[in-house]
C-alpha positions in Angstrom: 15.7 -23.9 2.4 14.8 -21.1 0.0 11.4 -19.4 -0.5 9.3 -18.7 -3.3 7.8 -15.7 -3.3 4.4 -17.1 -3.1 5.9 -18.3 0.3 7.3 -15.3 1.3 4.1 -13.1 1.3 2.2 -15.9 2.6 4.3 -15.5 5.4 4.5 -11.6 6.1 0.9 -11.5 5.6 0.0 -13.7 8.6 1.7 -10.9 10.7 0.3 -7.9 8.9 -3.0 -6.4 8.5 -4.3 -7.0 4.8 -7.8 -5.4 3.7 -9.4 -4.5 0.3 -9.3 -1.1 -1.2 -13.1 -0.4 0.0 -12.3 -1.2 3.6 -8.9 1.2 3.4 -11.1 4.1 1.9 -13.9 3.4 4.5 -11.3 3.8 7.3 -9.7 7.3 5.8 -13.1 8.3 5.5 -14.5 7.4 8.7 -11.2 8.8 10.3 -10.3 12.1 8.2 -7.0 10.5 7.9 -4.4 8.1 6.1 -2.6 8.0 3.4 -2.5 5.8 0.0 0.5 4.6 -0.9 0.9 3.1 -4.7 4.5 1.4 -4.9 4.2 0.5 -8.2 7.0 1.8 -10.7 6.5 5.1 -12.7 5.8 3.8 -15.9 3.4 1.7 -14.1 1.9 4.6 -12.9 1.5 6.1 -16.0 0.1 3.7 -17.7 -2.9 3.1 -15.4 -3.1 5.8 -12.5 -5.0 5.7 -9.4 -6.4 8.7 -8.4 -6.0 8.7 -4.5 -2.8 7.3 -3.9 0.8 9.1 -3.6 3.5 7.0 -6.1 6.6 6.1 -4.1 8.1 3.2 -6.2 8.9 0.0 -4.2 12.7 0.8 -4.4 13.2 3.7 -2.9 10.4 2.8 -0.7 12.4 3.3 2.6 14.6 6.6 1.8 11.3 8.3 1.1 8.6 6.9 3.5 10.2 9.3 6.2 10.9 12.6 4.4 7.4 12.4 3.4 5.5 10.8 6.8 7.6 11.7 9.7 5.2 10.5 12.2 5.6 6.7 13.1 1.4 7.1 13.8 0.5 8.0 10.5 -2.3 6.0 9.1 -0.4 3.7 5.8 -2.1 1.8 3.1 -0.2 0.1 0.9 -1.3 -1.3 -2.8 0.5 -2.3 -6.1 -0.4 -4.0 -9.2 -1.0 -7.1 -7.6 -0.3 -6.7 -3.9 2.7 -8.6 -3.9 5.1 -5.4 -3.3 2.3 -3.6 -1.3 3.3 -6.8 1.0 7.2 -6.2 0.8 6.8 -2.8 1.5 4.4 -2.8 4.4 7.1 -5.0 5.9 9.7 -2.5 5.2 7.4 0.1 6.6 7.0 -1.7 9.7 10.5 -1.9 10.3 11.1 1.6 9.9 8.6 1.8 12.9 5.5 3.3 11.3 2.8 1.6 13.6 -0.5 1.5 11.6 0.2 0.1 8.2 -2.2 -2.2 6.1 -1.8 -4.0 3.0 -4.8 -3.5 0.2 -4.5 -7.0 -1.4 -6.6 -5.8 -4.4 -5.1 -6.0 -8.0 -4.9 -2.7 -9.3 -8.3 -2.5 -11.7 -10.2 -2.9 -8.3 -8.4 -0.3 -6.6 -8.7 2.0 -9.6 -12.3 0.6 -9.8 -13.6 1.6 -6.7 -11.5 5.0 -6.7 -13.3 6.0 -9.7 -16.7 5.4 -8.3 -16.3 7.5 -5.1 -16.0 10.3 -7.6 -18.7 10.0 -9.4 
């Protein structure tokens, strides 16, 4: 039987850490350390940046993640428009072997939200 996609990230998120953007900023703040990672597309990007966050588009997700973050103990957060690719790539990212990776289930007004009032 096939899966929606609905079923799909229903069913990677029962296996992998999921928190809000607040919690994920918290944690780099608490711990000097982690990295956001925004896997929207480009144009996405330009259209409505975030301020905190290093753009590696979904698709090229996986020949990136490691030229960038060599260590398998880096610190990943993972967020997208919606959180439905954030959830597809923190799977990916998991089987590359990175060991700490969370998905921020936010849209991305609140995670744009909530960057925008730690700066002010």
């Amino acid at each position: 039987m096939l899966k929606n996609i609905s079923q799909l990230v229903q069913e990677i998120r029962s296996s992998i850490r999921c928190i809000t953007v607040q919690e994920a900023h918290n944690e780099i703040a608490l711990n000097g350390r982690g990295v956001l990672i925004d896997v929207r597309e480009v144009t996405e990007v330009s259209n409505r940046p975030t301020q905190r966050s290093i753009n590696i588009p979904r698709g090229v997700l996986e020949m990136k993640a490691a030229m960038q973050f060599p260590s398998a103990d880096e610190i990943i957060y993972v967020h997208c428009a919606s959180g439905v690719r954030a959830t597809l790539a923190a799977e990916q990212l998991l089987r590359l072997g990175y060991r700490h990776v969370s998905i921020i289930t936010c849209d991305i007004d609140a995670v744009c939200d909530c960057q925008a009032s730690e700066t002010n």
